[in-house]
C-alpha positions, 0 to 999 in steps of 0.5 A: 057101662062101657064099649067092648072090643074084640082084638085079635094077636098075630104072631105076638102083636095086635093087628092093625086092623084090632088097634084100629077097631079099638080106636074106633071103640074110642071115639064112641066112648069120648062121645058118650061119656063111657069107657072102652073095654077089650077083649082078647086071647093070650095077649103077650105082655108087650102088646097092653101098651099099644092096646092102651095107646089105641084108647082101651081103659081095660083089657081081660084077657082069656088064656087058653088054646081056642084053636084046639078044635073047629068051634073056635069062633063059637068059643070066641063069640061066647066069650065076647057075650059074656064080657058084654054081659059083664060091662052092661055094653051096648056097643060091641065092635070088631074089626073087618077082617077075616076073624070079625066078618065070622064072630061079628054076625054070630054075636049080633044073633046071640045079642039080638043086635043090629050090625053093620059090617065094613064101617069106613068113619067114625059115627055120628050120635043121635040120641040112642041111635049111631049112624054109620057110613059104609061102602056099597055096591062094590064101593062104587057108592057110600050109604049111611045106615042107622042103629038103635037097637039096644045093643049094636054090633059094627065091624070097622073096615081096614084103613078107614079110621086114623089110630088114636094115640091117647097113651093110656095104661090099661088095666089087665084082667084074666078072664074065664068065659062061661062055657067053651065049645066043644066039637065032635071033630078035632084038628091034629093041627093047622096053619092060619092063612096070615095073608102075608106078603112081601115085607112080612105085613099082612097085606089088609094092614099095608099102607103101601101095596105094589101089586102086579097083573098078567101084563108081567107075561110070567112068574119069572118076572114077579122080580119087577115088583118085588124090587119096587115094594122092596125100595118103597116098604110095601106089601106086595099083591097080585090079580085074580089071573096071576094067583088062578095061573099059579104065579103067586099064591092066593092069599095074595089076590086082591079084589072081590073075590080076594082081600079088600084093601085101602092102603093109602098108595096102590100101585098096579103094574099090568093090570088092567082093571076088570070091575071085579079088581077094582071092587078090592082096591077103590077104597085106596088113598091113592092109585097108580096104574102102569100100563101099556095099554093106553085103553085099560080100564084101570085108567078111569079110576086112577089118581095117576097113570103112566101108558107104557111098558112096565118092563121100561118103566119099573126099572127107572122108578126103582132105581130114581126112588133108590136115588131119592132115598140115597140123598136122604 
């Protein structure tokens, strides 16, 4: 028996999120006495070690173009059935992030599974039932749910489960599922939405985010954050009003309605804070709102908070951690 895991390449790496959900995969298997298996798509060579550090004992690895037509995710999901079907699974896990929230439910229904979806920590074992932690009502509270369905599907939230670093060497299988998904209609090409932004990282898998709201007036001085992330390595994002306003494209809106993140810093730059905003970011280690609005929503939920004009005061920072990093 072992504990499958769907994992995800992105541009001839793993994604975070993926050795994450394989570290999670882990901590299930140490406690149960089984083993980890992974299942992927053209996996580039370079990528096994990392997938072995993370704690997979096996990798079978499906060739092909899936993305030759709109039944991706079916051909997915099936492939992931019949890996479970193979290694007499009973836990399957996905990460949290735009290809797990599709293929998770869809192989739970074919399993006839429960699911939980957004796990923030590691389970706790009963028997033959997991119980698992995730966040509820916007991330306001936190709930503890239990499975003891024969098979179980979890998908596990971004930046919520340390990576392991177990430095095993997998074994490395071709896999052919049983069947793929035709459509009746084709894609003459496409473009995945990488949700990247400064610093080429997809902004679900920065630790560090520096993201600015309308207090910054004008695209003209999206600068102001681009020099600070620049200086500290972060990501950058924005607010729903700067993306709607066509500042800064909406694959970098963070928030309920864009991409939830749980970086360990979050920097906001003149935003106030609506609950819809922070619905995406409470779930980050630690908050810093810059504002000049000493009433500002945002406030209430920060770690530290500086009352003032960014355009002041984002210089300085710059410039001091510039300074800092120049003693180094």
């Amino acid at each position: 028996m072992s504990i499958v895991v769907y994992i995800e390449p992105h541009k001839g790496k793993v994604k975070k999120a993926s050795l994450e959900a394989v570290s999670y995969a882990a901590n299930i298997a140490q406690q149960t006495g089984t083993s980890v298996t992974a299942v992927t798509f053209n996996i580039p060579q370079d990528c096994i070690s990392d997938i072995g550090n993370a704690g997979a004992d096996k990798i079978l690895n499906v060739e092909g173009d899936i993305y030759s037509n709109t039944s991706s995710i079916k051909t997915i999901a099936n492939a992931v059935t019949d890996v479970v079907k193979a290694e007499q699974a009973t836990v399957i896990v996905f990460p949290f992030d735009g290809s797990g929230q599709a293929v998770a439910p869809y192989v739970a229904a074919k399993e006839k599974a429960g699911i939980i979806a957004g796990a923030s920590e590691f389970p706790k074992i009963n028997g033959d039932t997991l119980e698992i932690k995730k966040n509820v009502y916007s991330g306001k509270a936190s709930a503890v749910y239990a499975i003891n369905s024969s098979v179980k599907v979890i998908s596990v939230l971004p930046n919520s489960v340390p990576l392991a670093n177990v430095g095993k060497t997998p074994e490395v299988a071709a896999f052919q599922p049983s069947k793929t998904v035709s459509s009746s209609v084709k894609l003459d090409n496409f473009k995945i939405n990488d949700d990247v932004a400064h610093g080429g990282v997809p902004i679900p898998d920065a630790e560090l985010v520096v993201s600015g709201g309308r207090g910054l007036k004008g695209p003209e001085n999206w600068g102001l954050v681009e020099d600070l992330a620049h200086v500290l390595g972060a990501a950058t994002a924005c607010s729903r009003p700067v993306a709607d306003s066509d500042w800064r494209p909406h694959h970098e809106h963070v928030g309920q309605t864009g991409l939830a993140i749980r970086p360990n810093l979050y920097i906001a730059i003149g935003i106030s804070g609506a609950i819809q905003h922070l619905a995406g970011v409470n779930g980050s280690k630690t908050i810093v709102v810059i504002n000049n609005d000493p009433e500002a929503p945002f406030f209430k939920s920060a770690d530290y908070g500086i009352v003032g004009d960014a355009f002041k005061i984002v210089p300085k920072l710059t410039e001091a951690l510039k300074n800092f990093k120049a003693k180094q």
